[in-house]
Structure formats: C-alpha cells, structure tokens
C-alpha positions in Angstrom: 18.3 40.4 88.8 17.9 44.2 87.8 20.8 45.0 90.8 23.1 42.0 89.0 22.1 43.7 85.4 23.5 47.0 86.9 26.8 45.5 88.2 27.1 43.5 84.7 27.3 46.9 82.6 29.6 48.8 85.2 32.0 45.9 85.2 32.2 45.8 81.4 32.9 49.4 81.2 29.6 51.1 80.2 29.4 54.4 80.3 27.5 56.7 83.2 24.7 57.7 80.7 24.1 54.0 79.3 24.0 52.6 83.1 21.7 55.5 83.7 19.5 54.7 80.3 19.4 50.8 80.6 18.8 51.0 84.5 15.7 53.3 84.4 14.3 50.6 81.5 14.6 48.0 83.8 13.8 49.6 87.1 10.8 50.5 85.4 9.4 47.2 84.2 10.1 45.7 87.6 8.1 48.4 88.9 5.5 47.8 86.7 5.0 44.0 86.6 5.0 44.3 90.5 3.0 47.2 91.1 0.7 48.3 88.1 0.1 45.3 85.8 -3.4 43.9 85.4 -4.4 41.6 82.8 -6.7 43.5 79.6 -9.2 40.9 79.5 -9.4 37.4 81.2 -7.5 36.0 77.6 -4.2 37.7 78.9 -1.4 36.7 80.8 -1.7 37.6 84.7 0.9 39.1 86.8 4.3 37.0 86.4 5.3 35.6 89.9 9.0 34.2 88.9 11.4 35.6 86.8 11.1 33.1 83.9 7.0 33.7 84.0 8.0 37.4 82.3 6.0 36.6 78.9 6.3 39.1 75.3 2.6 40.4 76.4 3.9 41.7 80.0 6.6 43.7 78.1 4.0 45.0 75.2 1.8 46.0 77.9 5.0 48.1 80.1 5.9 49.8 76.6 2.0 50.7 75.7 2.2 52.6 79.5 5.4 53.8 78.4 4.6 55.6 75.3 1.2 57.0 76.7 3.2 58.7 80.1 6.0 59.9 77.9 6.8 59.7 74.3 7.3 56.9 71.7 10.9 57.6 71.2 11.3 56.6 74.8 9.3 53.6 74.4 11.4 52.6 71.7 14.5 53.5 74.2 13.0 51.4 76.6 12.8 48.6 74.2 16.1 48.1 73.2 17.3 48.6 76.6 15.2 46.0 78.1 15.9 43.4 75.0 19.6 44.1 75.8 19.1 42.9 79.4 17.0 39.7 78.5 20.0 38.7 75.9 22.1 38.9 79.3 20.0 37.0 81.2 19.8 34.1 78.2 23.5 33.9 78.3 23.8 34.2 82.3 21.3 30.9 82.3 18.7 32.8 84.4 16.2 32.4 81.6 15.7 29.3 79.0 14.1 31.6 76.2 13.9 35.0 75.2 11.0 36.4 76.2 11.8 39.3 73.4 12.8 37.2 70.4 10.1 37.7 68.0 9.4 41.2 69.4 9.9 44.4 67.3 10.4 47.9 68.2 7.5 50.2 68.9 7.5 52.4 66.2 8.4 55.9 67.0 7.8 59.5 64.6 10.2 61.1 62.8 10.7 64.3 64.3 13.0 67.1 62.8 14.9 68.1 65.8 14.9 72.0 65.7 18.6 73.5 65.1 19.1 76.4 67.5 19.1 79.5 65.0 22.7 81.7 65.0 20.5 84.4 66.7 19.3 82.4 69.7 23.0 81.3 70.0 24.8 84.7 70.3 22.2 85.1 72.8 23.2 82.6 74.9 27.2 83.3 74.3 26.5 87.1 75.5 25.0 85.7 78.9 28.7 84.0 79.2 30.5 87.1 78.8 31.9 87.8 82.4 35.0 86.8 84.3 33.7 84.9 87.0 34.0 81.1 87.6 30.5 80.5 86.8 30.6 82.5 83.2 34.1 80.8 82.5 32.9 77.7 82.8 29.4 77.8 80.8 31.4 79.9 78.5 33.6 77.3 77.6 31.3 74.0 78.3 28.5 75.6 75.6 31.7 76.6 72.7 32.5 72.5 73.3 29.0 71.5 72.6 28.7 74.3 69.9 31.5 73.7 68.2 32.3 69.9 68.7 28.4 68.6 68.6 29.7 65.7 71.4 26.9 64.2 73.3 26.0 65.5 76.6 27.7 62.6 78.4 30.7 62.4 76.3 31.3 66.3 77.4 30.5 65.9 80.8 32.4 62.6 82.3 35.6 64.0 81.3 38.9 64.5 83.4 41.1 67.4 83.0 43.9 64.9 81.0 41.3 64.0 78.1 41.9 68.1 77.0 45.1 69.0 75.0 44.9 72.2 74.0 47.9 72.1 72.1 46.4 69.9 69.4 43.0 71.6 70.1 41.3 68.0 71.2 39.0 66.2 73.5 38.9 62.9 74.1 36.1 61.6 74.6 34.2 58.1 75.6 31.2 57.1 73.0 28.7 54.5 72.2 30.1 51.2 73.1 32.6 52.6 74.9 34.8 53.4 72.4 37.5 56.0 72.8 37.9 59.0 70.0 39.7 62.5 69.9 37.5 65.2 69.3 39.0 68.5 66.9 37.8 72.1 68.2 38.9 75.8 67.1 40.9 78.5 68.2 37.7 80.4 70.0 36.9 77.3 72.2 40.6 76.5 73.2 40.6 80.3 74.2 37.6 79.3 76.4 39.1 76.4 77.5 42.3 78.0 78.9 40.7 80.9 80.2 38.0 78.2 82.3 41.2 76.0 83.2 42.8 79.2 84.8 39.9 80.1 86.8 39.0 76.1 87.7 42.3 76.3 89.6 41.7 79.4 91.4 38.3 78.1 92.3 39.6 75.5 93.9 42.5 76.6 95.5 45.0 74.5 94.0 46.6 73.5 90.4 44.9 71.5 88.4 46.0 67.4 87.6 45.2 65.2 84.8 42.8 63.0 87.0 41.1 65.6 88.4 37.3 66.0 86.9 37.3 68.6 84.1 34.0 70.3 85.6 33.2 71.5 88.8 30.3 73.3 90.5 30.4 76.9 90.9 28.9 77.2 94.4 31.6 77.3 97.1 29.8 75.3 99.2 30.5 72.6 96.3 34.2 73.6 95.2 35.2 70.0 95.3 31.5 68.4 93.6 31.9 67.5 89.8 29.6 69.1 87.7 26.7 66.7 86.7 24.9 66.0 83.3 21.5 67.3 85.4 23.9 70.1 86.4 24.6 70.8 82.7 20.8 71.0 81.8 20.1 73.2 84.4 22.8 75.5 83.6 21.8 75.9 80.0 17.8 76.4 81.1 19.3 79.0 83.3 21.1 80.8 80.5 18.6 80.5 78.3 16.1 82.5 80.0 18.8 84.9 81.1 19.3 85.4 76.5 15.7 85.5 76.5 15.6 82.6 73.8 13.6 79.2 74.6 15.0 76.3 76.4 17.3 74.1 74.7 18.5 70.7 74.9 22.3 70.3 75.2 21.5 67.4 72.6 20.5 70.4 70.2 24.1 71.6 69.8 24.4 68.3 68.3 22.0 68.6 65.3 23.1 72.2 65.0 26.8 71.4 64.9 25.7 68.4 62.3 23.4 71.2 60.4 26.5 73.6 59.8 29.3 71.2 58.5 26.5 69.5 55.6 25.4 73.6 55.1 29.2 74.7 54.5 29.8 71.5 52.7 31.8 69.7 55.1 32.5 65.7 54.5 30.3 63.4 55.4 33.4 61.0 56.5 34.4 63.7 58.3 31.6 64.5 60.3 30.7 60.5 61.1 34.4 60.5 62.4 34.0 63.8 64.6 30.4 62.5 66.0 31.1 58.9 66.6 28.5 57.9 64.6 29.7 54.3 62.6 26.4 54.2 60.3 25.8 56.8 57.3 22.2 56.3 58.2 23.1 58.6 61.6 24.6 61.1 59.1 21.4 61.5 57.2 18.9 61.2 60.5 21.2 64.3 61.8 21.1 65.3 58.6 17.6 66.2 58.4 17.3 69.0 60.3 16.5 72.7 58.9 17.4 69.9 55.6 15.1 72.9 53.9 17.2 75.5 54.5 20.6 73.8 52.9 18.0 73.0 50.1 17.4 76.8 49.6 20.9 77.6 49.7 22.1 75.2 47.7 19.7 76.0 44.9 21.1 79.4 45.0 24.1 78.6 44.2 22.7 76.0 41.7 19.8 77.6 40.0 19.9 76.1 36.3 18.1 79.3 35.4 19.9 81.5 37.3 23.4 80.3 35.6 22.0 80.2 31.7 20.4 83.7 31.9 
C-alpha cells in the first residue's frame, strides 16, 4: 500500500520534495508497526496484522517515537502526511474508516527561526567570488535563494526554460503544485548569466530549455543534476569556508521575508512572491528578528522623539 501511495502522488503531479516528505512518513510507520511496536500496557492495542487493524493508538504511539528521535515539528510533519495517505486509502476503498478522524496534530513549539544577519551573508557571498564553475554556480544559486526567498525545492527542480532573464523571473513549482513566476534584481540576473555561460562550457555544449538548470561541478559528474542534498552540502561547505555557522537554505527564506516587512514592503506582495495563500504564513515568517523591525520602527515613530 505504501509503494501504491507513492505511485498515487507521482501520477497526480506532486512535487520531488512532497513525494520525498509524505514517503519518509509512511515508510516510517510501516517500519515501525512491523518492526518496533509493543503494546504500553496489556489495555493497548497489539501489533496490527492487516492493513485495516491500523487503530488511532498505533499512530499516537509512531508520532510519540517520532517526536522523542527527532523534533515535534517533524512529528507534526509526519502527522499530516500520514493523515493525507489514510484519506487516500478511504477513497481507494482499502480502508472502511479513518483510522485518523478524530485525531489532532501533535502540538509543536513556536520557534523564531534565526534570520542570517547581513554580516554572515557577505561572508558567504565573498567565498563565491571566483570564476570557476563551482563559484559561478553557488554564486548565483545562494543570490536566488537571497534575494527571491523560494523554497529549497522550488529552486532546485528547475530546467534552464523556467529562467527569463529578460523579465528577471523564475518560474517555479509550489505547494500543491501550483505554477508562479518569481521577480529577482539586476545583481542575481548578473549571476545568472555569468553561471549560464560557464554551465555551457562545463558541459561542453549550449544550453536548451529542457535541460536541468543545475549541474554538479565535478567532471566526473558533468551530466548529474545538482540535488537538493547537493544544495545543503554546498552551503555547509561555504559556510565554514566564510567562517559563519551553518545555515539552512530554508533560512534565506525567513531572511528574504524579514527584509521586505523591515523596508516596508506589501504584505500582498510578499504572499504573492512566496507562494504562501494564507496571511497567517505572512505573520509565522513574519516573526523572525520581529524585535528588530520593532526597534526600527519606533525610531522612526517615537511620539517623544517627534513632539520634542
């Protein structure tokens, strides 16, 4: 059933990162039911045997291990991954009830991502500076996320006709696999050309619209796409190379979301850029180094200030 789940989101056109989200959710519970579950006392359920023996308290129990090995926030991943699969399995007829239904999400802390400080991210742009493959590419893959805040995926999965660099846009694949065109400035489209350019001497031959956008930077792997673990390595790399801690590329995201609210960009604006279809996203983004836009903001607002 997990194998038929898979093929079910590939055939309706999910992206690489939600295959790769929901299939680690459900890979994991199988794992778990199979290999690891015990009953907590001789009240509880034992170890379901058939698919429709899958009760709430086998999935409580797979989310409790969950949050303890890893976080909350992936519990609560994990949760709405796996109660989008049982909804599928409902409507396939594999299952008479929902063995979810009356569940709620594990509740999860509200962290204030970090922003990466202006500091830290001249840093990082100065270990970009050469003229080689490798530089042109990072280079110009860290000014997208910078100065676009798209999601790791959404930057990644992209083929060389999703750029137009005369209207300075990405397109880009979201949430729900929904299609939007992404606005950058005149510093990354620099980038851009100059990584395009050196992409085509890399591999020997000009670039076409259906071509991957990224590529690796080791000959041996000219004609291997660059990969979202790729892309995390890459920027752990550069990191320690400015000297600054490791970053997430999710990071550029909440910094990029930081910037337009501190140099009062729209809030419109900035839900149509990111994707994001709920104002609550706006203000969850929002939140981060939220003190420091305070400060600012009573600068230039200080009652005080103004009547003296």
């Amino acid at each position: 059933m997990v194998a038929s789940w898979k093929r079910s989101l590939r055939a309706r056109n999910r992206s690489d990162n939600t295959v790769r989200i929901y299939s680690t959710a459900a890979d994991g519970l199988r794992d778990f039911l199979l290999e690891e579950y015990e009953p907590a006392d001789q009240d509880a359920k034992s170890a379901p045997e058939e698919l429709d023996e899958i009760h709430r308290e086998h999935i409580e129990a797979y989310l409790m291990t969950t949050t303890h090995r890893t976080s909350a926030s992936n519990a609560n991943i994990h949760y709405r991954a796996l109660k989008t699969m049982f909804n599928w399995l409902v409507e396939e007829e594999e299952l008479d009830r929902h063995p979810m239904r009356s569940m709620k999400p594990p509740s999860k802390p509200d962290v204030e991502v970090p922003v990466i400080p202006d500091a830290h991210l001249k840093k990082l742009f100065q270990t970009v500076k050469g003229k080689g493959y490798a530089e042109r590419r990072d280079a110009a893959m860290l000014m997208v996320f910078a100065d676009t805040g798209v999601r790791l995926s959404e930057c990644t999965d992209r083929k060389v006709g999703d750029l137009d660099l005369d209207l300075n846009v990405l397109r880009v694949l979201g949430k729900g696999s929904k299609w939007r065109t992404v606005p950058f400035g005149r510093t990354t489209a620099q980038a851009l050309d100059r990584y395009l350019r050196a992409a085509a001497k890399h591999k020997g031959k000009p670039l076409t619209d259906d071509m991957w956008l990224w590529w690796g930077a080791d000959r041996r792997h000219v004609y291997h796409r660059f990969t979202i673990w790729g892309v995390g390595q890459m920027l752990k790399k550069r990191c320690k190379e400015a000297g600054i801690p490791p970053y997430h590329p999710h990071q550029f995201r909440h910094t990029f979301a930081h910037h337009w609210k501190l140099d009062g960009g729209n809030d419109d604006d900035l839900m149509r850029i990111t994707g994001w279809t709920s104002p609550a996203m706006v203000a969850r983004y929002g939140k981060s180094a939220g003190a420091e836009r305070a400060r600012k903001a009573h600068q230039r607002h200080s009652p005080l200030d103004r009547l003296m």
